[in-house]
C-alpha positions in Angstrom: 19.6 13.3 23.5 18.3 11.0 26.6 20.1 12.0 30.1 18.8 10.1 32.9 16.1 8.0 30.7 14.3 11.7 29.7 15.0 12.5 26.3 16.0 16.5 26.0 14.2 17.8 23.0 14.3 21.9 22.3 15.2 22.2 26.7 11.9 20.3 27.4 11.6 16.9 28.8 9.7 14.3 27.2 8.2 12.1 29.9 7.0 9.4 27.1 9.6 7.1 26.9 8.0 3.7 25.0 5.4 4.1 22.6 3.2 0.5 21.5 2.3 1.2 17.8 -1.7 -0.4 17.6 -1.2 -0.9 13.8 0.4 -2.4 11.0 2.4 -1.6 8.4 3.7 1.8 6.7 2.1 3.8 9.4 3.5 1.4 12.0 6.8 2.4 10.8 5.9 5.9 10.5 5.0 6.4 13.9 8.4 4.3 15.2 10.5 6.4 12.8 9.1 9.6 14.7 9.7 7.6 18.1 13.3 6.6 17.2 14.5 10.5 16.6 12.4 11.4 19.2 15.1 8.4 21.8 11.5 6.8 22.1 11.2 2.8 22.4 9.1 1.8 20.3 6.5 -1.9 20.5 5.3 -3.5 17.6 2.2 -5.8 17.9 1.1 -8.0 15.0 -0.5 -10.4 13.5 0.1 -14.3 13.0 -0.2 -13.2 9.3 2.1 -10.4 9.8 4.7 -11.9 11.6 7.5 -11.5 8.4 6.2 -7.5 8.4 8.8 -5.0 8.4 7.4 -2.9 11.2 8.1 -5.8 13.5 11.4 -5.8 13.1 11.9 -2.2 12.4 10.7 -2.1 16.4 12.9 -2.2 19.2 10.5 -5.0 21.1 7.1 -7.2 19.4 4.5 -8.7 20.5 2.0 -11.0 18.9 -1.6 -10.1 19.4 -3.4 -12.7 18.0 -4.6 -14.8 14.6 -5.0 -13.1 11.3 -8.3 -11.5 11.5 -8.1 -7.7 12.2 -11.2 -9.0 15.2 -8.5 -11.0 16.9 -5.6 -9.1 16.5 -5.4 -5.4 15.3 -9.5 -5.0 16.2 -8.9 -6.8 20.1 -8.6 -4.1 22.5 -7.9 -7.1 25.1 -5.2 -8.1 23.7 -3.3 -4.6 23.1 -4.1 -3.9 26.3 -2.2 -6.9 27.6 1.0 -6.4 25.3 0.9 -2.6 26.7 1.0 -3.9 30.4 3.3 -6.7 29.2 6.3 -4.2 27.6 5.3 -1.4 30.3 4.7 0.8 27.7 4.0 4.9 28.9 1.6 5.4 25.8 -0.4 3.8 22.7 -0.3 5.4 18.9 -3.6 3.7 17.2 -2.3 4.7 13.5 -4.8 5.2 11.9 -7.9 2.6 11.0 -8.3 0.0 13.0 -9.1 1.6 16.6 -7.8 4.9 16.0 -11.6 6.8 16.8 -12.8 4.3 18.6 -13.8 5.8 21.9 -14.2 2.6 24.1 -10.4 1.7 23.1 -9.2 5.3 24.2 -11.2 5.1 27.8 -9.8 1.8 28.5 -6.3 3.1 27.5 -6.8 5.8 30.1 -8.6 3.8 32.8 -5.5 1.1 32.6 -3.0 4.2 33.4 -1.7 4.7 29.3 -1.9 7.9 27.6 -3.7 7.8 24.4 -1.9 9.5 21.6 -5.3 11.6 20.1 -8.3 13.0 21.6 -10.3 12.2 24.1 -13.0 10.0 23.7 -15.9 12.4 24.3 -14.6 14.0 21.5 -14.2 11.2 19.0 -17.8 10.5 20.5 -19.6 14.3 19.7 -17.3 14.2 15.8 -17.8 10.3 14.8 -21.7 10.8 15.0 -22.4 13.0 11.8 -26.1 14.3 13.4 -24.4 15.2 16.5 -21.3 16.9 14.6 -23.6 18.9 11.9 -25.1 20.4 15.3 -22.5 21.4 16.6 -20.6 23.1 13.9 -24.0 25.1 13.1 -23.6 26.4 16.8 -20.2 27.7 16.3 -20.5 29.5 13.1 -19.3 26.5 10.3 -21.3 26.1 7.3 -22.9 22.8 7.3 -24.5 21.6 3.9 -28.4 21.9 4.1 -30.1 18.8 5.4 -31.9 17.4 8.2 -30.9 17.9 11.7 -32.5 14.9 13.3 -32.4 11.0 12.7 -34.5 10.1 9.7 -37.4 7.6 10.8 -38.9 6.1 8.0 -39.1 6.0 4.4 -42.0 8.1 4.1 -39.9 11.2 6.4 -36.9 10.7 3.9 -39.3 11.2 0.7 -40.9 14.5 2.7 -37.6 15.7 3.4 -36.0 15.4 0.0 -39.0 17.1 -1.6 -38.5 20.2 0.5 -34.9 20.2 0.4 -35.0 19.7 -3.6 -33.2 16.5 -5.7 -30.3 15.3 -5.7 -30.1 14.7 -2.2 -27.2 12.4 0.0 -28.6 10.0 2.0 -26.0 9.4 5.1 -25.3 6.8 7.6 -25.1 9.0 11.3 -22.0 7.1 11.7 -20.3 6.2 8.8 -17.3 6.8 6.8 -15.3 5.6 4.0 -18.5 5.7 1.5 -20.4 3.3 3.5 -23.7 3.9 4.2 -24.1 6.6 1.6 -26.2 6.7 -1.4 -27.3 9.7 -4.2 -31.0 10.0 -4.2 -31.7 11.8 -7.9 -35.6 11.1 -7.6 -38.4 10.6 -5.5 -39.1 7.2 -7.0 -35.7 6.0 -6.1 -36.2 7.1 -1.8 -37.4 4.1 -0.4 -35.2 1.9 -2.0 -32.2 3.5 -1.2 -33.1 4.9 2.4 -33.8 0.8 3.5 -30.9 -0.2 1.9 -28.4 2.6 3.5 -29.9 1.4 6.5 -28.5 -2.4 5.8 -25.4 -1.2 4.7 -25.1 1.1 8.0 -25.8 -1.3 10.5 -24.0 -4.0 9.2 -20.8 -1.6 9.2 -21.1 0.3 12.3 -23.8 -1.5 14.3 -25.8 1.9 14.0 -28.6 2.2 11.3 -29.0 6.0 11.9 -29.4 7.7 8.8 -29.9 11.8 7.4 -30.3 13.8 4.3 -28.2 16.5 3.0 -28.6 18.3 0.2 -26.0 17.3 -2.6 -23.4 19.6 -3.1 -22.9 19.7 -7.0 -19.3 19.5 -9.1 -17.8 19.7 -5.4 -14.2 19.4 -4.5 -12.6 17.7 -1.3 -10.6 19.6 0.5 -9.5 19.2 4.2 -7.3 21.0 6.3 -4.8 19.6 8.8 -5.8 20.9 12.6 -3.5 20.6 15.7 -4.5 21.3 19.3 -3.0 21.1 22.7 -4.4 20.3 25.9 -3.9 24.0 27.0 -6.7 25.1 24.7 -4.6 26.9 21.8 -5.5 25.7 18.1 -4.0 26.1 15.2 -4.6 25.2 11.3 -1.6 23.6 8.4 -3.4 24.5 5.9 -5.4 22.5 3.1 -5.1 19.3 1.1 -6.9 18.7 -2.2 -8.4 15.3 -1.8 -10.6 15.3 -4.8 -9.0 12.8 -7.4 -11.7 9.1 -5.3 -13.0 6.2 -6.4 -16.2 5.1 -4.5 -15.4 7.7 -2.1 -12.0 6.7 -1.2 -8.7 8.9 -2.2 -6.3 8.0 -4.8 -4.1 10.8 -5.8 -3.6 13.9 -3.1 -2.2 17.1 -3.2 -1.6 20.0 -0.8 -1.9 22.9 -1.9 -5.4 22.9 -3.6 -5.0 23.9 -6.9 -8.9 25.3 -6.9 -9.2 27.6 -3.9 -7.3 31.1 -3.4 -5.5 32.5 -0.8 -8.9 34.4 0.6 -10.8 31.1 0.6 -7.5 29.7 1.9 -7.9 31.9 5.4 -11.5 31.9 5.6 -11.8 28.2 6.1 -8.7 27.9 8.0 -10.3 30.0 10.3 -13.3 27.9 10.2 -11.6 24.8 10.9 -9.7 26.2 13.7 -13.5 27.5 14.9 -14.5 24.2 14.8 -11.6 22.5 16.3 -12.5 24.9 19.2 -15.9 24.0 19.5 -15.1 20.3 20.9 -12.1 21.2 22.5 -10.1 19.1 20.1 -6.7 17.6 21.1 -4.1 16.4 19.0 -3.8 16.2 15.4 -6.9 16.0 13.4 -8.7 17.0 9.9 -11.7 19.3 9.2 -13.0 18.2 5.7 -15.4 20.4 3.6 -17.0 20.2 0.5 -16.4 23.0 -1.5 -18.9 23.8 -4.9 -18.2 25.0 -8.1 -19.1 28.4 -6.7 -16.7 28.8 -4.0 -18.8 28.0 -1.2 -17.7 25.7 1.3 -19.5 23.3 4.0 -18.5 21.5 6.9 -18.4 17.2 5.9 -16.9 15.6 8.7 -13.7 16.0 11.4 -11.8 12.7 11.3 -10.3 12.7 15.1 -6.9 11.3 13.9 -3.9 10.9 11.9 -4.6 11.0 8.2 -3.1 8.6 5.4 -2.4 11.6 3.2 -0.8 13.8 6.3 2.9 13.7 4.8 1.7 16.2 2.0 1.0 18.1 4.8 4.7 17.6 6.3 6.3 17.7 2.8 4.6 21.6 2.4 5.3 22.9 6.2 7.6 21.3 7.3 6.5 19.7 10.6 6.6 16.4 11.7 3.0 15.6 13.0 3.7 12.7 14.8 6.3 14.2 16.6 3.9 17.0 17.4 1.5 14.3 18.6 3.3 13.0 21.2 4.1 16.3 22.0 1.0 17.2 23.3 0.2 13.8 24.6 3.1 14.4 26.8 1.0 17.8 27.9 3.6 20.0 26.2 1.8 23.1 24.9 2.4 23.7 21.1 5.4 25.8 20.2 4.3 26.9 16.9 1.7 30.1 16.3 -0.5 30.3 13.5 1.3 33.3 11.9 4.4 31.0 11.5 3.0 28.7 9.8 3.7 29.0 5.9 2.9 26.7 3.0 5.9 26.1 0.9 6.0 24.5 -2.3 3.9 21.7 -3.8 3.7 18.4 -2.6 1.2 15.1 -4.2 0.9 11.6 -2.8 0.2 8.4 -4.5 -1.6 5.3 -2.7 0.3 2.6 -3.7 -2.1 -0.8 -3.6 -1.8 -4.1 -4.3 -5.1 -4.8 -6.8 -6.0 -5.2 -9.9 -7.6 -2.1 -11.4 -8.6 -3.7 -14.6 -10.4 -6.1 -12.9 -13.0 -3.8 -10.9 -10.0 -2.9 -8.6 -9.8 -6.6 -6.9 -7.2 -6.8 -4.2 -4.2 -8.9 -5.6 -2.5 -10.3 -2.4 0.8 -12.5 -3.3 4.6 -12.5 -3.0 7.1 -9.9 -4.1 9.4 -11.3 -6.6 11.1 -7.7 -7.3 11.1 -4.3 -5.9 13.1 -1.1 -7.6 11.5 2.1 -5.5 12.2 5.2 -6.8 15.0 7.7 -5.2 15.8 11.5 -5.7 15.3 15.0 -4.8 12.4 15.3 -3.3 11.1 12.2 -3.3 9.5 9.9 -0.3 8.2 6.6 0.2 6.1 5.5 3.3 6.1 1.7 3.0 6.7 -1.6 4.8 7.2 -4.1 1.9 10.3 -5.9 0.6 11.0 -8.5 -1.6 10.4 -11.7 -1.1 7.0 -10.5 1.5 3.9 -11.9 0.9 1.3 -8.9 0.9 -1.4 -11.0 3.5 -5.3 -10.4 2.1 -6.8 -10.2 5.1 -6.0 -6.5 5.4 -6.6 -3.3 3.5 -4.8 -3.6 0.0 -2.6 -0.5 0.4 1.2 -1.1 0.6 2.5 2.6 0.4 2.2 5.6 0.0 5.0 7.6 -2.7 5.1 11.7 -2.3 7.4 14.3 -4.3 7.3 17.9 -3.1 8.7 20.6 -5.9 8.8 24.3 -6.0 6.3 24.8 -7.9 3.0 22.0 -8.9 4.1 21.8 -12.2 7.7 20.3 -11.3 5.8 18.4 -8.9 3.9 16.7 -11.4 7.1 16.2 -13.8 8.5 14.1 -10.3 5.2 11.9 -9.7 5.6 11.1 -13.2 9.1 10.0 -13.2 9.0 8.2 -10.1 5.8 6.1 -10.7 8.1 4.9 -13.8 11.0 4.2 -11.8 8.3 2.6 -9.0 8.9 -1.3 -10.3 7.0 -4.2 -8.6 6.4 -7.7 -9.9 5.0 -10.6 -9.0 1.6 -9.3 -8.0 -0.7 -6.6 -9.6 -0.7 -3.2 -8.5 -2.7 0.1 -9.5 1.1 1.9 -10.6 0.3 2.0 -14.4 -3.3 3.1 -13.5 -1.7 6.1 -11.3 0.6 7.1 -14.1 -2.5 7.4 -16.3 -4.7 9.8 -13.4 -1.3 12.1 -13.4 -1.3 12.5 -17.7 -5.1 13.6 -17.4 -5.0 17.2 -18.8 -7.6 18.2 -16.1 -5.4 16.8 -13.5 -2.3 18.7 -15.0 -4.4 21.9 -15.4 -6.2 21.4 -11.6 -9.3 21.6 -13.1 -11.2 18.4 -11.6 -13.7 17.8 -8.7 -14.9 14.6 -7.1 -16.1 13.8 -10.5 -12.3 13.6 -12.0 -12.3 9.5 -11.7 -15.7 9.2 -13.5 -15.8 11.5 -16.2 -12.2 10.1 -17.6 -13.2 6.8 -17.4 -11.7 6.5 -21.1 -8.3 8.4 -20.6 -8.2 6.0 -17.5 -8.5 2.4 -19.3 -5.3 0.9 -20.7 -4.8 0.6 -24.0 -6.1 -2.4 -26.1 -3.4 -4.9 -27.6 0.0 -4.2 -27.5 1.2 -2.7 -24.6 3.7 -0.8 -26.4 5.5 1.3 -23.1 9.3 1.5 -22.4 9.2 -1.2 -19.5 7.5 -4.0 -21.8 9.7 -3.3 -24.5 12.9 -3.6 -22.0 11.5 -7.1 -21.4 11.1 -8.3 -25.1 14.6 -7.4 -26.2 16.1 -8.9 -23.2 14.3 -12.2 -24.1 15.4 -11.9 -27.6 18.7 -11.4 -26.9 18.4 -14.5 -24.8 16.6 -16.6 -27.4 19.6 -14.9 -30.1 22.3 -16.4 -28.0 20.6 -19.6 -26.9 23.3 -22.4 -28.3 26.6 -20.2 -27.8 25.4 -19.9 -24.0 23.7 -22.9 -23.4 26.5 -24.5 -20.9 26.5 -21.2 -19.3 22.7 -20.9 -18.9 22.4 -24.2 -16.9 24.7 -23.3 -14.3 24.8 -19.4 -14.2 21.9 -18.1 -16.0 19.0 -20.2 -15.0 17.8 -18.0 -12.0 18.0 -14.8 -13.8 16.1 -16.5 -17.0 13.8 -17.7 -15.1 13.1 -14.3 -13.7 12.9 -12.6 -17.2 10.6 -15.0 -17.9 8.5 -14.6 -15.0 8.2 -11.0 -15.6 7.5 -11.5 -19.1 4.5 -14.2 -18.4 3.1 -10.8 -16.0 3.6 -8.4 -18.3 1.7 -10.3 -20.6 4.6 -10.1 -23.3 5.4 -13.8 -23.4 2.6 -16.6 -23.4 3.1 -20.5 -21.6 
């Protein structure tokens, strides 16, 4: 409850009081939801392009930053810096993307009297440079994948390198992320080629064309585990999340817990991430991510100094609210939970839900919602900022929400994904649903027996089905339309004035589905 404009949470006063939201979208709204039972104001900002977005209204005050490129809105520390001064805002949530490790944005927050809501930006400094991170998780006792510990600086260094360490290597961009900058190097032939191209691809992306070499980590899995730390120096772990099921090195399907590692694994590399949380002095909620081989061996990949997209597995399984937890220590609270009471608790998966066309080499497919039916039930949860009617903008990431079920057990969670992403209707534009029904029917998703490989080796089980497209929903919309065309002359005065709309409707969804031709 708020007394005297200080909201009373658990007999400790929360000196935030208005939150500005640098982002867009589902996260937007899940960092105002937080706010809201937290008696938080919350400040949208947005976009010219986003200005029909359901996180601006879901706000209790807006502000527009700018046009529609994420340079001169979302990207334009300026600009949120001015709306923060402007609504007299205590603190800044980046979300995640966007600005969200970006260290100059996080000193400028602090020099201009806000508190940033994540670490400080020494630390997003020391993690967001891989080189500088692989140094100093060696020093504190994390296994780091074998590789070089020094900028690569030429060609002819990479080929020497690779030799020694043995093919396949991973050729890296220092400061990358997201699969950029990255290439497999299977032989020696192949070096140069790739090592000047990562080097285009790097400093195009991040402005930095610092590159390494690890050793490649075979049939490896992706698992990450959820890290939270106050400003008093304690440090604790949430456990893991199976992020294995990528395409092009960026997550589709997640799950938490892993299906591959056991409960001694489990607490070794809790204990690791927690080490090397430590070792920076971490702050806020962040992810330790390792690479873990077919042998049970695990090495440190990167620490991602923010909020993740897949964190609500993470919430689903222990039930904590980590952006509540966030501003929590923002505020300078110290964290009221201790690692021994912190269990895991069922199973929970997430689905990215995007707007492209996965048929078509994943294109985005940015348009206008004709019709939305999202899925309800027990234990089911959406994270999404769409409606019908909204136009999905394509200047911004094609990702429209995210839909988790938590179960007792995986299995039931598995029977829930799969009856939801049915239920999960959306026409008018394309979206990767059908393709996410397929990854969940995969017998070596079912049985949890897939690595990073999952997407490539069931390339097959993963392609639709030539012809027909013989499924429930298509046949729904034939015998409608034949019921229609059945009753065309006894309703015919009806279907000018009463029907029209809804026919037309039918028939738009027919022409998507492909059912009926023009």
């Amino acid at each position: 409850m708020i007394i005297d404009n200080y909201v009373v949470n658990l007999n400790v006063c929360i000196m935030i009081r208005k939150v500005l939201v640098a982002n867009r979208g589902e996260i937007a709204i899940r960092v105002m939801r937080s706010c809201y039972e937290m008696g938080i104001r919350s400040v949208a900002v947005y976009s010219t392009a986003d200005r029909l977005s359901r996180h601006v209204s879901f706000a209790h005050e807006a502000e527009c930053i700018g046009g529609a490129t994420s340079s001169d809105s979302y990207l334009n520390i300026d600009h949120i810096i001015e709306a923060a001064k402007k609504h007299r805002v205590d603190a800044i949530h980046p979300g995640y993307g966007f600005l969200s490790e970006n260290a100059e944005f996080a000193r400028r927050c602090e020099a201009e009297g806000f508190i940033f809501i994540g670490p400080n930006p020494e630390t997003m400094e020391e993690m967001g440079d891989k080189i500088r991170a692989r140094q100093k998780m060696k020093a504190a006792g994390v296994p780091v994948v074998p590789g070089t510990e020094q900028p690569l600086q030429s060609a002819e260094e990479a080929k020497k390198v690779a030799k020694e360490i043995g093919f396949p290597v991973m050729l890296k961009a220092s400061m990358g992320g997201g699969g950029k900058g990255m290439r497999l190097i299977k032989r020696e032939e192949d070096v140069e080629e790739m090592y000047n191209a990562a080097k285009r691809e790097a400093i195009a992306g991040f402005g930095d064309d610092t590159v390494y070499i690890e050793k490649f980590v075979e049939e490896p899995h992706h698992i990450e585990f959820q890290i939270l730390g106050d400003k008093h120096g304690n440090v604790i772990h949430l456990y893991d999340r199976e992020c294995s099921v990528q395409r092009r090195h960026q997550k589709i399907v997640e799950e938490s817990p892993s299906p591959f590692i056991d409960y001694n694994l489990r607490m070794e590399m809790g204990a690791k991430a927690v080490a090397a949380a430590k070792a920076v002095n971490y702050v806020g909620a962040g992810t330790i991510e390792f690479l873990v081989d077919k042998n049970h061996k695990f090495y440190f990949l990167e620490m991602n100094t923010r909020l993740q997209v897949e964190h609500p597995i993470t919430e689903e399984v222990i039930g904590i609210d980590l952006v509540k937890e966030q501003i929590k220590i923002a505020d300078g609270q110290s964290l009221h939970l201790r690692q021994e009471d912190i269990k895991q608790r069922g199973h929970a998966i997430e689905c990215r839900i995007c707007a492209e066309d996965t048929e078509h080499n994943f294109m985005p497919s940015p348009g206008i919602i004709q019709q939305l039916t999202e899925p309800h039930g027990i234990g089911t949860r959406i994270d999404s900022y769409v409606y019908e009617g909204y136009e999905i903008p394509m200047h911004y990431d094609p990702m429209i929400g995210k839909l988790i079920v938590w179960a007792t057990t995986r299995e039931y969670a598995i029977e829930r994904m799969r009856r939801v992403l049915y239920e999960y209707k959306i026409t008018g534009l394309t979206t990767n649903i059908r393709y996410l029904r397929r990854i969940i029917d995969v017998p070596d998703f079912k049985n949890g027996n897939y690595n990073t490989y999952f997407i490539e080796r069931n390339q097959d089980r993963l392609r639709p089905r030539p012809g027909f497209k013989n499924d429930s929903e298509t046949m729904a919309v034939i015998a409608a339309y034949i019921d229609y065309l059945m009753n065309l002359e006894e309703n015919s005065s009806q279907a000018a004035s009463q029907d029209s709309s809804a026919i037309s409707r039918w028939r738009a969804f027919g022409l998507q589905k492909g059912v009926l031709r023009v």
